[in-house]
Biopython code that builds the backbone (N, CA, C, O; Angstrom):
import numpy as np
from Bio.PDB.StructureBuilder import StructureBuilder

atoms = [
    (1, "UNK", "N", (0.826, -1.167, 0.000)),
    (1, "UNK", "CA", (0.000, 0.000, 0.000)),
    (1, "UNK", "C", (0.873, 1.233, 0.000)),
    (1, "UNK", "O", (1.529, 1.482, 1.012)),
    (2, "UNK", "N", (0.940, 2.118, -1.181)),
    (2, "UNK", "CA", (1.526, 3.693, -1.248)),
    (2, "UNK", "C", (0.363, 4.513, -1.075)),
    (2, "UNK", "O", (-0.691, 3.987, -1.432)),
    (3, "UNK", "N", (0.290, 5.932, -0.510)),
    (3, "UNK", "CA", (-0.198, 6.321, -0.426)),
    (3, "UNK", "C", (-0.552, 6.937, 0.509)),
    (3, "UNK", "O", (0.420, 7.039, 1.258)),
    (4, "UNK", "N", (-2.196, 7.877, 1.297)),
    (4, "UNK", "CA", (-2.708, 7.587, 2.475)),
    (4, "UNK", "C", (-3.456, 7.090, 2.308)),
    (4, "UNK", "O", (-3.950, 6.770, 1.227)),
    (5, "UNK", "N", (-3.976, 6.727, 3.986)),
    (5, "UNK", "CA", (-4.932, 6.211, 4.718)),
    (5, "UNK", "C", (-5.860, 7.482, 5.411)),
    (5, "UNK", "O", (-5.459, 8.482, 6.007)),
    (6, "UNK", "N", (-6.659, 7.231, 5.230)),
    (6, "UNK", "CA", (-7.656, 8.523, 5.877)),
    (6, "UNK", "C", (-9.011, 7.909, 6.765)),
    (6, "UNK", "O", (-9.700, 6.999, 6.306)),
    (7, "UNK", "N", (-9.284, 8.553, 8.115)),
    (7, "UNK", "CA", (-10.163, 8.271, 8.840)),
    (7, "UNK", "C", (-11.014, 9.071, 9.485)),
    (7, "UNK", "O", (-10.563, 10.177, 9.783)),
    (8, "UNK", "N", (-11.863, 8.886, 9.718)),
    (8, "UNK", "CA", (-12.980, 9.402, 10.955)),
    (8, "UNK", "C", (-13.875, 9.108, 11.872)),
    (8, "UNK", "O", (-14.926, 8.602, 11.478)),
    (9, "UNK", "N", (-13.653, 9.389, 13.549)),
    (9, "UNK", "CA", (-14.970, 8.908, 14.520)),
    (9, "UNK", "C", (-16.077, 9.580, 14.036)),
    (9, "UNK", "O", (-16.262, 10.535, 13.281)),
    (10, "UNK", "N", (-16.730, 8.857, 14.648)),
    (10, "UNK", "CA", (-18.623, 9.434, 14.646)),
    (10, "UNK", "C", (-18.269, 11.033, 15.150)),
    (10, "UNK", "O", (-18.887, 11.967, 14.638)),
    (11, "UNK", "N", (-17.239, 11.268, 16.180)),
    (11, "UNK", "CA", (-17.736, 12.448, 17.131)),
    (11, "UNK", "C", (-16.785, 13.646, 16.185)),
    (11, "UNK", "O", (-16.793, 14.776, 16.673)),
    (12, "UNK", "N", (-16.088, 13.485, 15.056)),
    (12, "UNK", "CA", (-15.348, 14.066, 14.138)),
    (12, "UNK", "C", (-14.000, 14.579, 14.126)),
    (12, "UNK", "O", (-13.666, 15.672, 13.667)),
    (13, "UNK", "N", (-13.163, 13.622, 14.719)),
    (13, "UNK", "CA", (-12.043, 13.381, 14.501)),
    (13, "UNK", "C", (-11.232, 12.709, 13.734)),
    (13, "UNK", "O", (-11.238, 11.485, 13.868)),
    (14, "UNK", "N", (-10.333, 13.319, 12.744)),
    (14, "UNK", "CA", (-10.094, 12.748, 11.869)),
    (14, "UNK", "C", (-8.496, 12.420, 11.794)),
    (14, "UNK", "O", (-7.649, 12.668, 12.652)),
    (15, "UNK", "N", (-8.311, 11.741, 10.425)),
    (15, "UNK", "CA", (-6.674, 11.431, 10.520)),
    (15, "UNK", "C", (-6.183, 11.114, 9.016)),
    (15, "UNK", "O", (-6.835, 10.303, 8.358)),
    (16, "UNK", "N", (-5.032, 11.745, 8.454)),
    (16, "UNK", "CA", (-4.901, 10.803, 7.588)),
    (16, "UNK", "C", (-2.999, 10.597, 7.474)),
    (16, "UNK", "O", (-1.983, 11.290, 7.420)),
    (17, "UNK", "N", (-3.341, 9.442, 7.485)),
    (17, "UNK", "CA", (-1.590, 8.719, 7.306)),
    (17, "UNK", "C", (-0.850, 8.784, 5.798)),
    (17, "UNK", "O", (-1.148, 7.902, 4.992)),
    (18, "UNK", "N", (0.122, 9.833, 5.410)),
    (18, "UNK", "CA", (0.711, 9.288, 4.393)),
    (18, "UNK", "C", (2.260, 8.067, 4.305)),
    (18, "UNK", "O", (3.089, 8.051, 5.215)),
    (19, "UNK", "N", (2.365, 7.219, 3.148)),
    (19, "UNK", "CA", (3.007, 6.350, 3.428)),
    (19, "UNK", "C", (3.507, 6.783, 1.821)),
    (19, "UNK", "O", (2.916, 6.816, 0.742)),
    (20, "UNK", "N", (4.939, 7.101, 2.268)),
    (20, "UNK", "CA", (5.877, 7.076, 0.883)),
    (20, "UNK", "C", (6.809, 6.000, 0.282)),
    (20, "UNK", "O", (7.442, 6.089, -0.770)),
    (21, "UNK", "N", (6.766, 4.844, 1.253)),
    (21, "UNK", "CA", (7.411, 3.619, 0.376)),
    (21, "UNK", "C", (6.482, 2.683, 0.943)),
    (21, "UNK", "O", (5.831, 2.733, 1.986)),
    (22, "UNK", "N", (6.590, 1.434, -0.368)),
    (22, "UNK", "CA", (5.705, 0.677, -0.409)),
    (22, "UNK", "C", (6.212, -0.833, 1.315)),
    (22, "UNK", "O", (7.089, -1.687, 1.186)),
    (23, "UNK", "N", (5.471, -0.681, 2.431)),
    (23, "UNK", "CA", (5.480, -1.875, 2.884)),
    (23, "UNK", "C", (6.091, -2.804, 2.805)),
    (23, "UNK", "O", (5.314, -3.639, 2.343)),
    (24, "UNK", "N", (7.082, -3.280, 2.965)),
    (24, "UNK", "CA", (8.233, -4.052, 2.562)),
    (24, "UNK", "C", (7.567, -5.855, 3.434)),
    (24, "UNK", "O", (7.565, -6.914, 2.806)),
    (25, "UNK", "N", (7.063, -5.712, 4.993)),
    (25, "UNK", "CA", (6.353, -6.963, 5.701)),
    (25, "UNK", "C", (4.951, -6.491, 6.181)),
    (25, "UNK", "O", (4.371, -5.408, 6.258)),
    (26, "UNK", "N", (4.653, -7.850, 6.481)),
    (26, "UNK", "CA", (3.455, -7.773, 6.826)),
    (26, "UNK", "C", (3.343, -6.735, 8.613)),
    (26, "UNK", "O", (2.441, -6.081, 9.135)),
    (27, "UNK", "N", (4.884, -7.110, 9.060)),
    (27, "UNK", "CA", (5.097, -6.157, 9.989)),
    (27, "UNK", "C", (5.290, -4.584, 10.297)),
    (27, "UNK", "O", (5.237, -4.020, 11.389)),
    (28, "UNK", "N", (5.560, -3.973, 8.857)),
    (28, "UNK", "CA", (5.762, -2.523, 8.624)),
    (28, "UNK", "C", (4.466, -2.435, 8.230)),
    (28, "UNK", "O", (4.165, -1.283, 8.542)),
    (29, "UNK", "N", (3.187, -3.118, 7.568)),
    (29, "UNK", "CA", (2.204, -2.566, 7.272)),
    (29, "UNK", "C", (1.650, -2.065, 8.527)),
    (29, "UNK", "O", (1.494, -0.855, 8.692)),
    (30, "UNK", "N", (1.249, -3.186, 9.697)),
    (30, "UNK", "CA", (0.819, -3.227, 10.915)),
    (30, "UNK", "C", (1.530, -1.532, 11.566)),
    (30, "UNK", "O", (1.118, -0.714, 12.389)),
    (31, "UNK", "N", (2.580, -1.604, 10.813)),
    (31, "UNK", "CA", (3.276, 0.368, 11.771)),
    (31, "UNK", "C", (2.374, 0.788, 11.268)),
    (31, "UNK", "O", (1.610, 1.301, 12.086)),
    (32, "UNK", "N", (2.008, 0.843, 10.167)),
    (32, "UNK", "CA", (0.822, 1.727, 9.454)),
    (32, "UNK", "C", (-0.415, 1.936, 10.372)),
    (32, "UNK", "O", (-0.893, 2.988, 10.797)),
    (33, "UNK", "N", (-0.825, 0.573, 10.572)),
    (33, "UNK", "CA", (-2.212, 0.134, 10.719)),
    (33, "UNK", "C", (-2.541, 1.094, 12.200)),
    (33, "UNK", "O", (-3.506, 1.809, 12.473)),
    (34, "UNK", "N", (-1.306, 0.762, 12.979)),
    (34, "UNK", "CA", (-1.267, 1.245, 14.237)),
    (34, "UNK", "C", (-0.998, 2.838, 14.161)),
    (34, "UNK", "O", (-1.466, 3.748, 14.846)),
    (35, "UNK", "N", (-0.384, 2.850, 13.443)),
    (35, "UNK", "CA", (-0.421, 5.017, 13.750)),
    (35, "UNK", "C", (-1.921, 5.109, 13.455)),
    (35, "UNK", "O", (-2.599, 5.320, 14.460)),
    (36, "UNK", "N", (-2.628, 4.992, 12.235)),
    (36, "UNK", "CA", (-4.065, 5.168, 11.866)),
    (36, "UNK", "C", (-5.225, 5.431, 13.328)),
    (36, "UNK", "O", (-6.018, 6.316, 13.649)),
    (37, "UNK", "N", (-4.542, 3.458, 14.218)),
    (37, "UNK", "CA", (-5.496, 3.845, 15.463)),
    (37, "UNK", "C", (-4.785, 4.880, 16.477)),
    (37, "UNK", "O", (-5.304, 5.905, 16.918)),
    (38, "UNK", "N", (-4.034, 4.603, 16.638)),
    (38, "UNK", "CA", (-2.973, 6.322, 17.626)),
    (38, "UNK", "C", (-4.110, 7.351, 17.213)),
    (38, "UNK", "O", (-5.146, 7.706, 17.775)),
    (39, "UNK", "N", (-3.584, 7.648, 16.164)),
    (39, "UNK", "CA", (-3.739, 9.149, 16.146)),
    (39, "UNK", "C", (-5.783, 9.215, 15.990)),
    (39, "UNK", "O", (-6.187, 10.301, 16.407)),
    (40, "UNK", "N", (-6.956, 8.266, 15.488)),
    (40, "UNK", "CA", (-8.141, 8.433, 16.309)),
    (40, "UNK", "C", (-8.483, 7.846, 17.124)),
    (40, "UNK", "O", (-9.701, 7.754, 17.280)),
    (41, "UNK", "N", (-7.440, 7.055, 18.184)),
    (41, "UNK", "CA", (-8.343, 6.599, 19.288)),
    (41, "UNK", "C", (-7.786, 6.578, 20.870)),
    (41, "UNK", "O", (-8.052, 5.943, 21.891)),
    (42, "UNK", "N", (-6.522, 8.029, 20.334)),
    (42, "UNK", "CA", (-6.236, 8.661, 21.914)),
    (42, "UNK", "C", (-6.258, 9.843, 21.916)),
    (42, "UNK", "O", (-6.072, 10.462, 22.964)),
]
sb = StructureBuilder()
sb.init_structure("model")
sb.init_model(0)
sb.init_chain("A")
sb.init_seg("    ")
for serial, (resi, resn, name, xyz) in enumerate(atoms, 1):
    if name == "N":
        sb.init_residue(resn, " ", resi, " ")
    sb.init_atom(name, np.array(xyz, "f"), 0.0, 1.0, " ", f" {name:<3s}", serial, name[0])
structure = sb.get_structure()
């Protein structure tokens, strides 16, 4: 996945992650996955 990721709660907080190289493991995606929840769900 290149690119961002973009999100939003119901209560309107939003987020969006850009990612400039492509994911190399299934373990660097998961860094991804996890900033996404960081940054809407603290």
């Amino acid at each position: 996945m290149r690119g961002t990721r973009n999100g939003v709660t119901e209560d309107g907080r939003a987020a969006t992650v850009a990612v400039t190289a492509l994911p190399g493991t299934g373990e660097a995606m998961q860094h991804v996955i996890d900033a996404m929840d960081t940054a809407l769900c603290r």
